[in-house]
DRENKOL-950492 format. One record per residue: x negated, y negated, z of N, C-alpha, C in turn; residue in one letter. Coordinates in pm, whole numbers, padded with zeros to 5 digits, always signed. Each point is the difference from the previous one (the first is absolute). Layout:
<sites>
XYZXYZXYZa
...
</sites>
This chain:
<sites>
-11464+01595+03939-00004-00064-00133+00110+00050-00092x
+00011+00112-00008+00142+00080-00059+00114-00033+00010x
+00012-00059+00168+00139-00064+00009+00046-00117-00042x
-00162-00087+00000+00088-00110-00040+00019-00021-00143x
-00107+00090-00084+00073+00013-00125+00133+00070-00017x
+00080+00079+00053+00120+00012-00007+00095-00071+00029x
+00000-00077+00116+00034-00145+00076+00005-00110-00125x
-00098+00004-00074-00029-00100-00085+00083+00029-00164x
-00018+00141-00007+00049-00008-00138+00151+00047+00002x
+00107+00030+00176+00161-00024+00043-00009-00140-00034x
-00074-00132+00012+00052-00130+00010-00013-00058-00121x
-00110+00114-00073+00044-00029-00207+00044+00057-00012x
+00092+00088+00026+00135+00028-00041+00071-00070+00029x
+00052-00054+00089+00096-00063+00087+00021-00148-00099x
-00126-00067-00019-00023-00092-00040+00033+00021-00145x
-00024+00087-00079+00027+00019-00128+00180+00041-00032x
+00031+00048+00101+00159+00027+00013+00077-00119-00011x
-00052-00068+00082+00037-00177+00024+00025-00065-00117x
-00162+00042-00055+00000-00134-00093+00073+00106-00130x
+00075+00093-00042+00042+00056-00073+00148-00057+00029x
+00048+00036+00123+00135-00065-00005+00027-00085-00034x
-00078-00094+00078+00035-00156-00001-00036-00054-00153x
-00043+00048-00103+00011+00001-00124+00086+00079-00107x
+00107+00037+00065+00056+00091-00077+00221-00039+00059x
+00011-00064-00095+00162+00012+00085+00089+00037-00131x
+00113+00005+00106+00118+00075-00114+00141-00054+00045x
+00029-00053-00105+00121-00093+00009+00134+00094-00052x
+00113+00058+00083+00086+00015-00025+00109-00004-00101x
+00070+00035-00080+00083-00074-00135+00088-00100+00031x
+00022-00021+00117+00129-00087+00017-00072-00142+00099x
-00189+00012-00042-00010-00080+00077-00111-00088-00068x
-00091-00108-00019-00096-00087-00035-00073-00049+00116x
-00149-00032-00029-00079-00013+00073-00064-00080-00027x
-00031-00170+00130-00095-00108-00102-00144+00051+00086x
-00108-00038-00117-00140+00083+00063-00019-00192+00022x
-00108+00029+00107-00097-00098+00035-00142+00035+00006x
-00092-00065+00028-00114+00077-00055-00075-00155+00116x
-00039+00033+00035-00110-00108+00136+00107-00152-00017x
+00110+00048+00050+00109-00141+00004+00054-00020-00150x
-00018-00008-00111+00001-00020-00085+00110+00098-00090x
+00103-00072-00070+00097+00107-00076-00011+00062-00141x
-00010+00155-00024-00078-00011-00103+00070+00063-00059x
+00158+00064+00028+00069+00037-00126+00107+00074+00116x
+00101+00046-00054+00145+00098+00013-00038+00155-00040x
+00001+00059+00076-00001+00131-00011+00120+00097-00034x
-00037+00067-00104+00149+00061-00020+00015+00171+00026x
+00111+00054-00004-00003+00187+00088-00117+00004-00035x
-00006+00129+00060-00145+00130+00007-00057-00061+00033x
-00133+00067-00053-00118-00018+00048-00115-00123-00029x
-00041-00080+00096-00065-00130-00004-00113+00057+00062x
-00139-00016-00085-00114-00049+00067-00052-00189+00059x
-00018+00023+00114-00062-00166+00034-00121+00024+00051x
-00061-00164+00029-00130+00042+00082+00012+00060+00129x
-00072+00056+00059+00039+00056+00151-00064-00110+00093x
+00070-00002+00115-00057-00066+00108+00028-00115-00009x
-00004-00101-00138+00001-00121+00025+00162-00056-00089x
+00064+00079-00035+00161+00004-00096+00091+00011+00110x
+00102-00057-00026+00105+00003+00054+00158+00018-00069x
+00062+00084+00051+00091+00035-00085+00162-00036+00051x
+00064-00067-00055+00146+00012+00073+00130+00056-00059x
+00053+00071+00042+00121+00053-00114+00133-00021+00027x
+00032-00028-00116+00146-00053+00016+00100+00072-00092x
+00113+00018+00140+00088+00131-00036+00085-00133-00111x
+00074+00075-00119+00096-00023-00115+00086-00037-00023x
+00070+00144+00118+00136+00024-00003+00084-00109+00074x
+00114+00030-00048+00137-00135+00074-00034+00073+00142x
+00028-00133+00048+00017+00009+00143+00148-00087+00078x
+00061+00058+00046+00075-00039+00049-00016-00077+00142x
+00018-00129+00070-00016-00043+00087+00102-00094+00069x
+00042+00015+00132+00128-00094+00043-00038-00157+00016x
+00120-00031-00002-00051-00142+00037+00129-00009+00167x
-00063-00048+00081+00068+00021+00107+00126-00116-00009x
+00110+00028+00133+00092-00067+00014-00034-00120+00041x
+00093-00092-00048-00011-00158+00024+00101-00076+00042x
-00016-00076+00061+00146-00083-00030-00053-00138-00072x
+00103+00016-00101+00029-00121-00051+00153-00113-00039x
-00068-00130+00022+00132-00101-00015+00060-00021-00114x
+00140+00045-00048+00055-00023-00158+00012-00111-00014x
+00032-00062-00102+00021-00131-00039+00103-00049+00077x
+00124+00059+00043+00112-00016+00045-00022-00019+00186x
-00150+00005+00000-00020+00048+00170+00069+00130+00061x
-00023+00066-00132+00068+00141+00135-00137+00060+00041x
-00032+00124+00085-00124+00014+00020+00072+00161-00030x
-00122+00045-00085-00007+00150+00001-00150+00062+00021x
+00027+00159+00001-00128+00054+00031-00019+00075-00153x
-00111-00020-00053-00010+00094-00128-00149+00104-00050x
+00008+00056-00081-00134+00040+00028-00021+00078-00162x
-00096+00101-00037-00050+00048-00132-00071+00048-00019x
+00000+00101-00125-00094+00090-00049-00053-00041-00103x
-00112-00009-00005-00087-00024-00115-00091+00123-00061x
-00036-00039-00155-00074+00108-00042-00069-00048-00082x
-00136+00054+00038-00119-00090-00099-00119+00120-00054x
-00096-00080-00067-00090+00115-00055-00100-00097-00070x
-00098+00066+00041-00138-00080+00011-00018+00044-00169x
-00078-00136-00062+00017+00009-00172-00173+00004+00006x
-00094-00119+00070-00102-00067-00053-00065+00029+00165x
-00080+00161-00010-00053-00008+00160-00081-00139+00020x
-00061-00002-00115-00143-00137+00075+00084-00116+00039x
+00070-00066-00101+00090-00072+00145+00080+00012+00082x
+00067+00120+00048+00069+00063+00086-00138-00018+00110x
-00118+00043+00001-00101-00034+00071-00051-00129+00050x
-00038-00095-00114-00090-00074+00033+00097-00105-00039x
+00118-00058+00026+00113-00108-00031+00073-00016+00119x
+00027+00099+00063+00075+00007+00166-00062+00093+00053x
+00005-00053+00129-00092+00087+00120+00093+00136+00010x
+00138+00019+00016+00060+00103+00030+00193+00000-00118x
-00014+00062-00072+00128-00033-00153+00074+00051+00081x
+00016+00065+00064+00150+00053+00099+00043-00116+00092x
-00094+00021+00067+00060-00131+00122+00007-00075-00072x
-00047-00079-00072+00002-00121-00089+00154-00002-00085x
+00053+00118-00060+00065+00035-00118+00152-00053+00142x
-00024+00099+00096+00125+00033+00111-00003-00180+00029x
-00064-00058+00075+00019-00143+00015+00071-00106-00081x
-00063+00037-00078+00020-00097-00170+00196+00061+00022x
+00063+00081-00067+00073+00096+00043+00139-00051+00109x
-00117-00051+00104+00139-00028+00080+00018-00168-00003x
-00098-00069-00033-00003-00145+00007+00078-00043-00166x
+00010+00112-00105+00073-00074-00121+00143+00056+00091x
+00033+00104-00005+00072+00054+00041+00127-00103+00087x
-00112-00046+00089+00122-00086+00135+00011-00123-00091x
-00055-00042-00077+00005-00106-00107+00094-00005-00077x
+00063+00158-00074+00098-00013-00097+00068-00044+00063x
+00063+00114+00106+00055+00012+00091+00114-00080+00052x
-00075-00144+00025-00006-00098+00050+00076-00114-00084x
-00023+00005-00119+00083-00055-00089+00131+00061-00068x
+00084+00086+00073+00091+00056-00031+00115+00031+00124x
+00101+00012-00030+00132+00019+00054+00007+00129+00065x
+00048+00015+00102+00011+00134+00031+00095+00081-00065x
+00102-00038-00054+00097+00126-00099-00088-00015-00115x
-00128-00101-00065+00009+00028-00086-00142+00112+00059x
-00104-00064+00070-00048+00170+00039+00039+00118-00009x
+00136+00008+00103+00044+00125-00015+00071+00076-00115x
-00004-00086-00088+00045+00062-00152-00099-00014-00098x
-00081-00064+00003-00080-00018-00089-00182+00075+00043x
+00026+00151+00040-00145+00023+00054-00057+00028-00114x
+00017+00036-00151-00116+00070-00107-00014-00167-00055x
+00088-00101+00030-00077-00143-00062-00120+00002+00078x
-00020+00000+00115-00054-00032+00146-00132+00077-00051x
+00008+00138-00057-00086+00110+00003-00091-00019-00118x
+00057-00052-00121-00079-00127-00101-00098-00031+00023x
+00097-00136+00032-00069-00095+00040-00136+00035+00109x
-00005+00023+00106-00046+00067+00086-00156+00101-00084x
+00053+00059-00085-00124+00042-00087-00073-00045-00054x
+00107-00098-00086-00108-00106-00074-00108-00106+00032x
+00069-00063+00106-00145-00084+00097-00079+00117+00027x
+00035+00112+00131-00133+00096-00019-00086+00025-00083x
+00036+00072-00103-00049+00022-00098-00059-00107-00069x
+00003-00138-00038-00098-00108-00055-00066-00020+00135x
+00011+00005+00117-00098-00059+00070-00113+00124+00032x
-00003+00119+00006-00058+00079+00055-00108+00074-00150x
+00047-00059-00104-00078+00038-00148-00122-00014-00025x
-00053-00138+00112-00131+00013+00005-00063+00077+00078x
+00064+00045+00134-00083+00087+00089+00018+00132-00084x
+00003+00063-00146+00065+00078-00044+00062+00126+00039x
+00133-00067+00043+00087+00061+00072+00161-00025-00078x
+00021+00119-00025+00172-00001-00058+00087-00005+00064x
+00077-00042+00060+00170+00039+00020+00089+00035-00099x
+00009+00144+00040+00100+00023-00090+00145+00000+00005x
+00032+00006+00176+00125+00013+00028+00049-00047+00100x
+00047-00078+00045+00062-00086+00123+00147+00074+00033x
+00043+00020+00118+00121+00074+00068+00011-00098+00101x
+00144-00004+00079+00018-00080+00091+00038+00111+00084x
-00013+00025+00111+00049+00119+00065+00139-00021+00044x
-00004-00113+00083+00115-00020+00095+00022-00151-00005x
+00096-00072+00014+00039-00135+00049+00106-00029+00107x
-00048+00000+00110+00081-00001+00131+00025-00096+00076x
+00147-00074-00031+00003-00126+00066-00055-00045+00095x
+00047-00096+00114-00018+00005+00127+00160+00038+00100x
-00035+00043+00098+00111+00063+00065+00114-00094-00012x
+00058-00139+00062+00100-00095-00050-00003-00058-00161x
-00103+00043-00090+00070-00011-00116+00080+00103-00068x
-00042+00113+00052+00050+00131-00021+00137+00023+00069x
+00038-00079+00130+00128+00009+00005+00082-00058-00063x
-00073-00154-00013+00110-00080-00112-00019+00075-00122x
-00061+00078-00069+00061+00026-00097+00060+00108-00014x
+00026+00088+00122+00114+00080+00012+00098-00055+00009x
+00035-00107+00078+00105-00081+00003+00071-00084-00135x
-00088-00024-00058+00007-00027-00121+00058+00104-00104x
-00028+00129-00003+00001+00057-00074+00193+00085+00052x
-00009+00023+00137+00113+00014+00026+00152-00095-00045x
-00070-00138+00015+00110-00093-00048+00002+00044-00153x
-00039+00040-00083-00034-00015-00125+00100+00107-00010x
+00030+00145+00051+00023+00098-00019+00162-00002+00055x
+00010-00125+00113+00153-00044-00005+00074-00070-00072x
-00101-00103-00074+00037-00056-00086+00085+00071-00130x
-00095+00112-00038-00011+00102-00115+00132+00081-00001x
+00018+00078+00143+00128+00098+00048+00095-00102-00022x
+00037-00140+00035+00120-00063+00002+00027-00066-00130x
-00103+00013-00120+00039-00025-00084+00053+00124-00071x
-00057+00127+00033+00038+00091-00090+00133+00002+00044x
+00015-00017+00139+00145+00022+00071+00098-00102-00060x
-00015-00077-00035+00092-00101-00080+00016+00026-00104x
-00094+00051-00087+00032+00029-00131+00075+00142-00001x
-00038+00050+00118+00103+00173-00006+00124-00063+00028x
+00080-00081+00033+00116-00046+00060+00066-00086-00129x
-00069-00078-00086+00012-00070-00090+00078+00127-00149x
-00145+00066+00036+00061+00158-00152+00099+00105+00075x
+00003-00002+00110+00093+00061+00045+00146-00098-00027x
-00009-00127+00053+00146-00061-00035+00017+00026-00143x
-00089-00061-00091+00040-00003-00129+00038+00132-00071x
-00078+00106+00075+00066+00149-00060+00117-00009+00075x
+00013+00005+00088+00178+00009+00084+00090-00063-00095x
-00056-00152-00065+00123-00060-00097-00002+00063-00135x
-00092+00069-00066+00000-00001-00070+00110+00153-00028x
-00046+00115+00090+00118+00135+00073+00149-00044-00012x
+00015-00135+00066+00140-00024-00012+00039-00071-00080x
-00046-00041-00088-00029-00067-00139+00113+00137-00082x
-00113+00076-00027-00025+00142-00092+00150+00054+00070x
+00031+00010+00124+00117+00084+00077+00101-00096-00061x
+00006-00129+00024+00125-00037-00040+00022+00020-00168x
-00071-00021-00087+00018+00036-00132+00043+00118-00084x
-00054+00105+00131+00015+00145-00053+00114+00014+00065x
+00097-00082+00112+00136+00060+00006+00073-00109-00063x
-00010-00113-00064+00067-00045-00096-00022+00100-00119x
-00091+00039-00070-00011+00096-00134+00081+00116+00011x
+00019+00061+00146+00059+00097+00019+00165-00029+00020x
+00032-00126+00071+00160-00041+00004+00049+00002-00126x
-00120-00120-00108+00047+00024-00126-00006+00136-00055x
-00059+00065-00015+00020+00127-00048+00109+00079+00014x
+00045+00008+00108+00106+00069+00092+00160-00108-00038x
-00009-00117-00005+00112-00044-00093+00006-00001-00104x
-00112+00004-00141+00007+00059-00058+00052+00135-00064x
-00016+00109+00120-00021+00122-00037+00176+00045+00043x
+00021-00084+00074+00217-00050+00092+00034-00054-00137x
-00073-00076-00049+00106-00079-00141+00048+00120-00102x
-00128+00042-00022-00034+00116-00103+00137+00135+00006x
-00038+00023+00149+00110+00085+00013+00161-00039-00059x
+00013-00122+00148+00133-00059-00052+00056+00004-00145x
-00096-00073-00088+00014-00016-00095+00030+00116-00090x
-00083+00132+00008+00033+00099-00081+00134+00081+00099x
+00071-00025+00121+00088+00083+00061+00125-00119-00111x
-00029-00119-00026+00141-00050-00017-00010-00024-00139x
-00082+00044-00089-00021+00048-00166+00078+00190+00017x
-00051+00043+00106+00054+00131-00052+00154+00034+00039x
+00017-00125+00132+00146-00018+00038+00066-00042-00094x
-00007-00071-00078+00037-00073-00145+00008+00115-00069x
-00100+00027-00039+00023+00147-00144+00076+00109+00085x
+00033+00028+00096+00049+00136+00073+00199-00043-00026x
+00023-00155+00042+00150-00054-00039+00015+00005-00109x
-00089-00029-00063+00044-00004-00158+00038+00134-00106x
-00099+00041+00070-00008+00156-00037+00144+00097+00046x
+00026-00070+00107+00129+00087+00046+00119-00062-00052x
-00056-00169-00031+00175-00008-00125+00007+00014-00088x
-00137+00055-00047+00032+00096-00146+00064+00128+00005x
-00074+00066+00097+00089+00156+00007+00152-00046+00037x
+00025-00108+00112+00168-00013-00005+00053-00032-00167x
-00049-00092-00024+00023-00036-00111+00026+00124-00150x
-00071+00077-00008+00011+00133-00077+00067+00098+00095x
+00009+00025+00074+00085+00073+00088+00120-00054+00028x
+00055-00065-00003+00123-00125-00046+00038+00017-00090x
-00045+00009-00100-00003+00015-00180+00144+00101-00032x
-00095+00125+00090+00141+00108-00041+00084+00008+00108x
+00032-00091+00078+00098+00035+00106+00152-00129-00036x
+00133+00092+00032+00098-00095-00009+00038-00048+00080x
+00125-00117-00029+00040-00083+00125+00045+00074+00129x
+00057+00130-00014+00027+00006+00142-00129+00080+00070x
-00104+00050-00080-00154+00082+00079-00024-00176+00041x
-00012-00100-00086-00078-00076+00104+00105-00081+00078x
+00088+00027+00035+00132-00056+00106-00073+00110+00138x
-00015+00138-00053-00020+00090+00128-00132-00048+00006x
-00096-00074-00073-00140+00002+00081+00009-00128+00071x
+00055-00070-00017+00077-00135+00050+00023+00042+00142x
+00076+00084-00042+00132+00006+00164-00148+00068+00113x
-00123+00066-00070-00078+00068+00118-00121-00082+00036x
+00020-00104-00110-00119-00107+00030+00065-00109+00132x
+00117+00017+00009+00082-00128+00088-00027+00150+00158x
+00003+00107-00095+00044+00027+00165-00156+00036+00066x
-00094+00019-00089-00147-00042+00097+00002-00100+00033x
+00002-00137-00054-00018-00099+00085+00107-00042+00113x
+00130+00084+00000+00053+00008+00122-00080+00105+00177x
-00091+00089-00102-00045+00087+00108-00123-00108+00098x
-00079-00147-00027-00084-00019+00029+00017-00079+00142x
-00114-00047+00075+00021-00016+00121+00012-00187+00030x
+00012+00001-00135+00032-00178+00030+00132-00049+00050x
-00009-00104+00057+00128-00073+00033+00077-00075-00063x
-00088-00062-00111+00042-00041-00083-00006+00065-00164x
+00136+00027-00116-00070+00048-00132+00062-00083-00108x
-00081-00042-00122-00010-00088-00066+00099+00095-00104x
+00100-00038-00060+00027+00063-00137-00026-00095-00160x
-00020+00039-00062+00002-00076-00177+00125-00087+00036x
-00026-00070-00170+00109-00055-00003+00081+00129-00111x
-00065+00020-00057+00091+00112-00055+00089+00107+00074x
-00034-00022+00104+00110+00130+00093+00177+00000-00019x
+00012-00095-00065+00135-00007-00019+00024+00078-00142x
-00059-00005-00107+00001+00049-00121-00060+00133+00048x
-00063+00077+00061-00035+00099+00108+00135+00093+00009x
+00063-00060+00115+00098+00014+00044+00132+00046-00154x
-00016-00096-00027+00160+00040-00118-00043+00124-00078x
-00120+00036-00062-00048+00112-00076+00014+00093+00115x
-00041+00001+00103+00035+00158+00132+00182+00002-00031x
+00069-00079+00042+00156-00033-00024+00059+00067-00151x
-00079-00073-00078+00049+00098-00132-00049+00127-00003x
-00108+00027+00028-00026+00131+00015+00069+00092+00085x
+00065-00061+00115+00112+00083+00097+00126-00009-00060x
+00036-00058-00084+00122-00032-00044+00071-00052+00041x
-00060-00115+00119+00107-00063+00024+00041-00126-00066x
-00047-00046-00098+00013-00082-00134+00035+00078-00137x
-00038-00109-00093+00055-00023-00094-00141+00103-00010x
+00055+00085-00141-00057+00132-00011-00148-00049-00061x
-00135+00082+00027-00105-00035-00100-00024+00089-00066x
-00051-00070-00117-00020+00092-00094-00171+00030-00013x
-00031+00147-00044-00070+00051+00055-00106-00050-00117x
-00116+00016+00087-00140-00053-00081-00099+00112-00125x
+00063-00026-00090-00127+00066-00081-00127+00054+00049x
-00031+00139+00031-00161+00007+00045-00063-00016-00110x
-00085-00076+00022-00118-00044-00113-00100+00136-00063x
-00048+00007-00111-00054+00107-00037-00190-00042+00021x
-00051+00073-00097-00180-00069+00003+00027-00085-00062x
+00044-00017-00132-00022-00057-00097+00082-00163+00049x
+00106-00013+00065+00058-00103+00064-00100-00010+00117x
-00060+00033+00071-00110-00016+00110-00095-00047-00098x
-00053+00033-00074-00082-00037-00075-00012-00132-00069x
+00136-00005-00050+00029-00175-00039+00022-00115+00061x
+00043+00077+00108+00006-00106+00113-00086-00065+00077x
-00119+00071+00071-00085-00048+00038-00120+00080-00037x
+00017+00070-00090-00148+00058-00040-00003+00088+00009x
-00171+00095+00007-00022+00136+00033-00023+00052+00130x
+00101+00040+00045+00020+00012+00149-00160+00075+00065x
-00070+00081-00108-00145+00035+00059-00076-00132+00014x
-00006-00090-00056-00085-00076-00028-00003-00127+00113x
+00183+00036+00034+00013-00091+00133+00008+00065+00121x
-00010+00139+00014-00029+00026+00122-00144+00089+00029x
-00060-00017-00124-00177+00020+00024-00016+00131+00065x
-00151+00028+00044-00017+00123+00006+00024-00012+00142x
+00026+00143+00085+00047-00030+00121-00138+00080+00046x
-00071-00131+00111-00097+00100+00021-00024+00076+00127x
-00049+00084-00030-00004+00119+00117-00122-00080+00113x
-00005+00074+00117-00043+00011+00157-00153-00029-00046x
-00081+00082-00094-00122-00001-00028-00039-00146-00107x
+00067-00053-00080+00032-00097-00069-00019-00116+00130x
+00085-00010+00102-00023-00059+00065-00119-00042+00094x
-00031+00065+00027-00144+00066+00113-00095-00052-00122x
+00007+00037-00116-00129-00028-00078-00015-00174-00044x
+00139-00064-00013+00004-00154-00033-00052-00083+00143x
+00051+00057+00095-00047-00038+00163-00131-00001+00002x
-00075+00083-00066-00148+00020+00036-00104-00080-00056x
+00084-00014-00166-00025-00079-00092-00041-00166+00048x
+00128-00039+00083+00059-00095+00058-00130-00054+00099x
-00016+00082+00072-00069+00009+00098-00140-00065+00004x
-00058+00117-00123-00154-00014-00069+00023-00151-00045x
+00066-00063-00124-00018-00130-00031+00004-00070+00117x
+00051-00038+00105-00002-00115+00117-00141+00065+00035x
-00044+00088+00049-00145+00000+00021-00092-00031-00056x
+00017-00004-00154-00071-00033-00082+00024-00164+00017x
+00107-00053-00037+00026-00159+00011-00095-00057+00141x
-00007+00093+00090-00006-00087+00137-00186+00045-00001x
-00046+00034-00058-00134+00095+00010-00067-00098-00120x
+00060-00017-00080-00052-00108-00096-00047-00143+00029x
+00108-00048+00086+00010-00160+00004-00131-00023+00091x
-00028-00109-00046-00172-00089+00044+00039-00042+00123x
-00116+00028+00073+00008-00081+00159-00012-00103-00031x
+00050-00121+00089-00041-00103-00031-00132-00063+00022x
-00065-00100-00017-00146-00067+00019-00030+00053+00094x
+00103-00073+00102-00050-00047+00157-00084+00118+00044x
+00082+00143-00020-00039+00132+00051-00106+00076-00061x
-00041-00048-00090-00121+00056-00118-00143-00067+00145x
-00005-00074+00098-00083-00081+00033-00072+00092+00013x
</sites>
């Protein structure tokens, strides 16, 4: 009798354990729970701790969080008939468990299906370059049908990805082929246009070359005139200058000093190596003054040497006509003088247009 009251009051325990659990649940934070109660829906359960009836409640819980789920590879036909293989990531998150429950038998499979049938749909109405350039339009769009169609099973999409878009093997060659022509196309234009700026720089080098040795010819005859010009100004003042000193040095000399400078001027130009020598016409009036001076004529009479004051009246102030005589350093310093202005003249003058380019 003892035992089976112990027997009896293990299976009220057992039984009271039961019916304690099965009345007692606890819902996770990241998760909701719809209660049922003998078939019947009698509310959303939220975290912690939920009492229900035991034994005859039923509880289902539904996880929150995003879930990420693939949508497998496909092939689909572009508008253009090319055929590719494509495929995607989706990401959703349960909003409204009771119809996540009781609206579709299963929101995943359902969500993934839905998924690949809009999917081969966009798809389908589009170009393959513009596919392959246009995947975040694709990824849109692609959300937005999800997302309105799946709102009643309350289910979000939040994020559509395309993973991959992989031609088919002969469209994939033609558009290597394609893409290669494209890239010959590209090289032979750049190559023409390198040949094009290359000629036109080549003309434009010998453009610039021929101008800069015309600026420089001119310069350089210029810089020949310049000279010339100041050698036969100073050749000029250097004669002149020396028939002044004859000229005042003349002044005080008489007829027979300039008979003897006579007689040594005839006999240098007898010393020279020509074949031919030119004399004045005066050489005859030359001649008779040496003669009177030898005595072999009619006697001359001798010349007054001139004093200052007769030098003076005659042609002036003999300083004034034979100027300052200038020394070695005088020289060297007007040369340098000389020098600096043509650099300056030639250092000044404007390039012309052409060479400004």
């Amino acid at each position: 009798m003892g035992f089976v009251i112990v027997i009896l009051a293990i299976f009220l325990v057992f039984i009271i354990i039961i019916f304690a659990t099965s009345g007692v649940k606890i819902v996770q934070p990241y998760e909701q729970a719809v209660y049922m109660r003998l078939g019947k829906f009698v509310r959303v359960l939220d975290q912690g701790l939920n009492i229900v009836t035991p034994l005859i409640s039923t509880v289902i819980k539904m996880d929150l969080r995003t879930e990420v789920m693939d949508v497998p590879k496909q092939e689909v036909i572009t508008k253009d008939n090319s055929p590719i293989y494509v495929d995607a990531i989706i990401y959703i998150k349960v909003t409204d468990p009771k119809n996540a429950f009781f609206e579709v038998t299963n929101y995943r499979l359902a969500t993934v299906n839905l998924a690949q049938t809009t999917l081969r749909s966009i798809i389908g109405q589009m170009d393959l370059d513009e596919i392959l350039s246009s995947r975040e339009n694709i990824n849109i769009q692609l959300r937005d049908i999800l997302d309105e169609n799946t709102d009643k099973w309350g289910v979000r999409v939040e994020n559509v990805e395309i993973k991959e878009v992989d031609p088919a093997p002969k469209v994939k060659e033609s558009m290597e082929e394609q893409t290669s022509a494209e890239r010959k196309r590209r090289a032979a234009i750049l190559e023409a246009d390198g040949k094009k700026r290359s000629a036109i720089m080549e003309a434009e080098g010998k453009k610039k070359s021929s101008i800069l040795e015309a600026e420089g010819k001119r310069q350089s005859m210029v810089l020949e005139a310049e000279g010339k010009r100041l050698a036969t100004i100073l050749e000029a003042q250097g004669e002149a200058q020396k028939l002044r000193i004859l000229s005042v040095g003349a002044a005080s000399m008489d007829s027979k000093a300039l008979s003897i400078v006579s007689m040594d001027t005839i006999k240098s130009v007898s010393d020279g190596q020509a074949s031919k020598i030119y004399f004045p016409l005066e050489l005859t009036k030359i001649v008779d003054g040496i003669s009177e001076y030898m005595g072999s004529t009619k006697k001359v009479e001798d010349r007054e040497v001139s004093d200052i004051q007769g030098i003076t009246a005659a042609v002036g102030n003999p300083d004034d006509i034979l100027g300052p005589i200038p020394t070695q350093a005088d020289i060297k310093a007007q040369t340098a003088a000389f020098d600096k202005a043509i650099q300056e003249e030639v250092s000044g003058e404007e390039i012309p247009s052409e060479t400004k380019e």
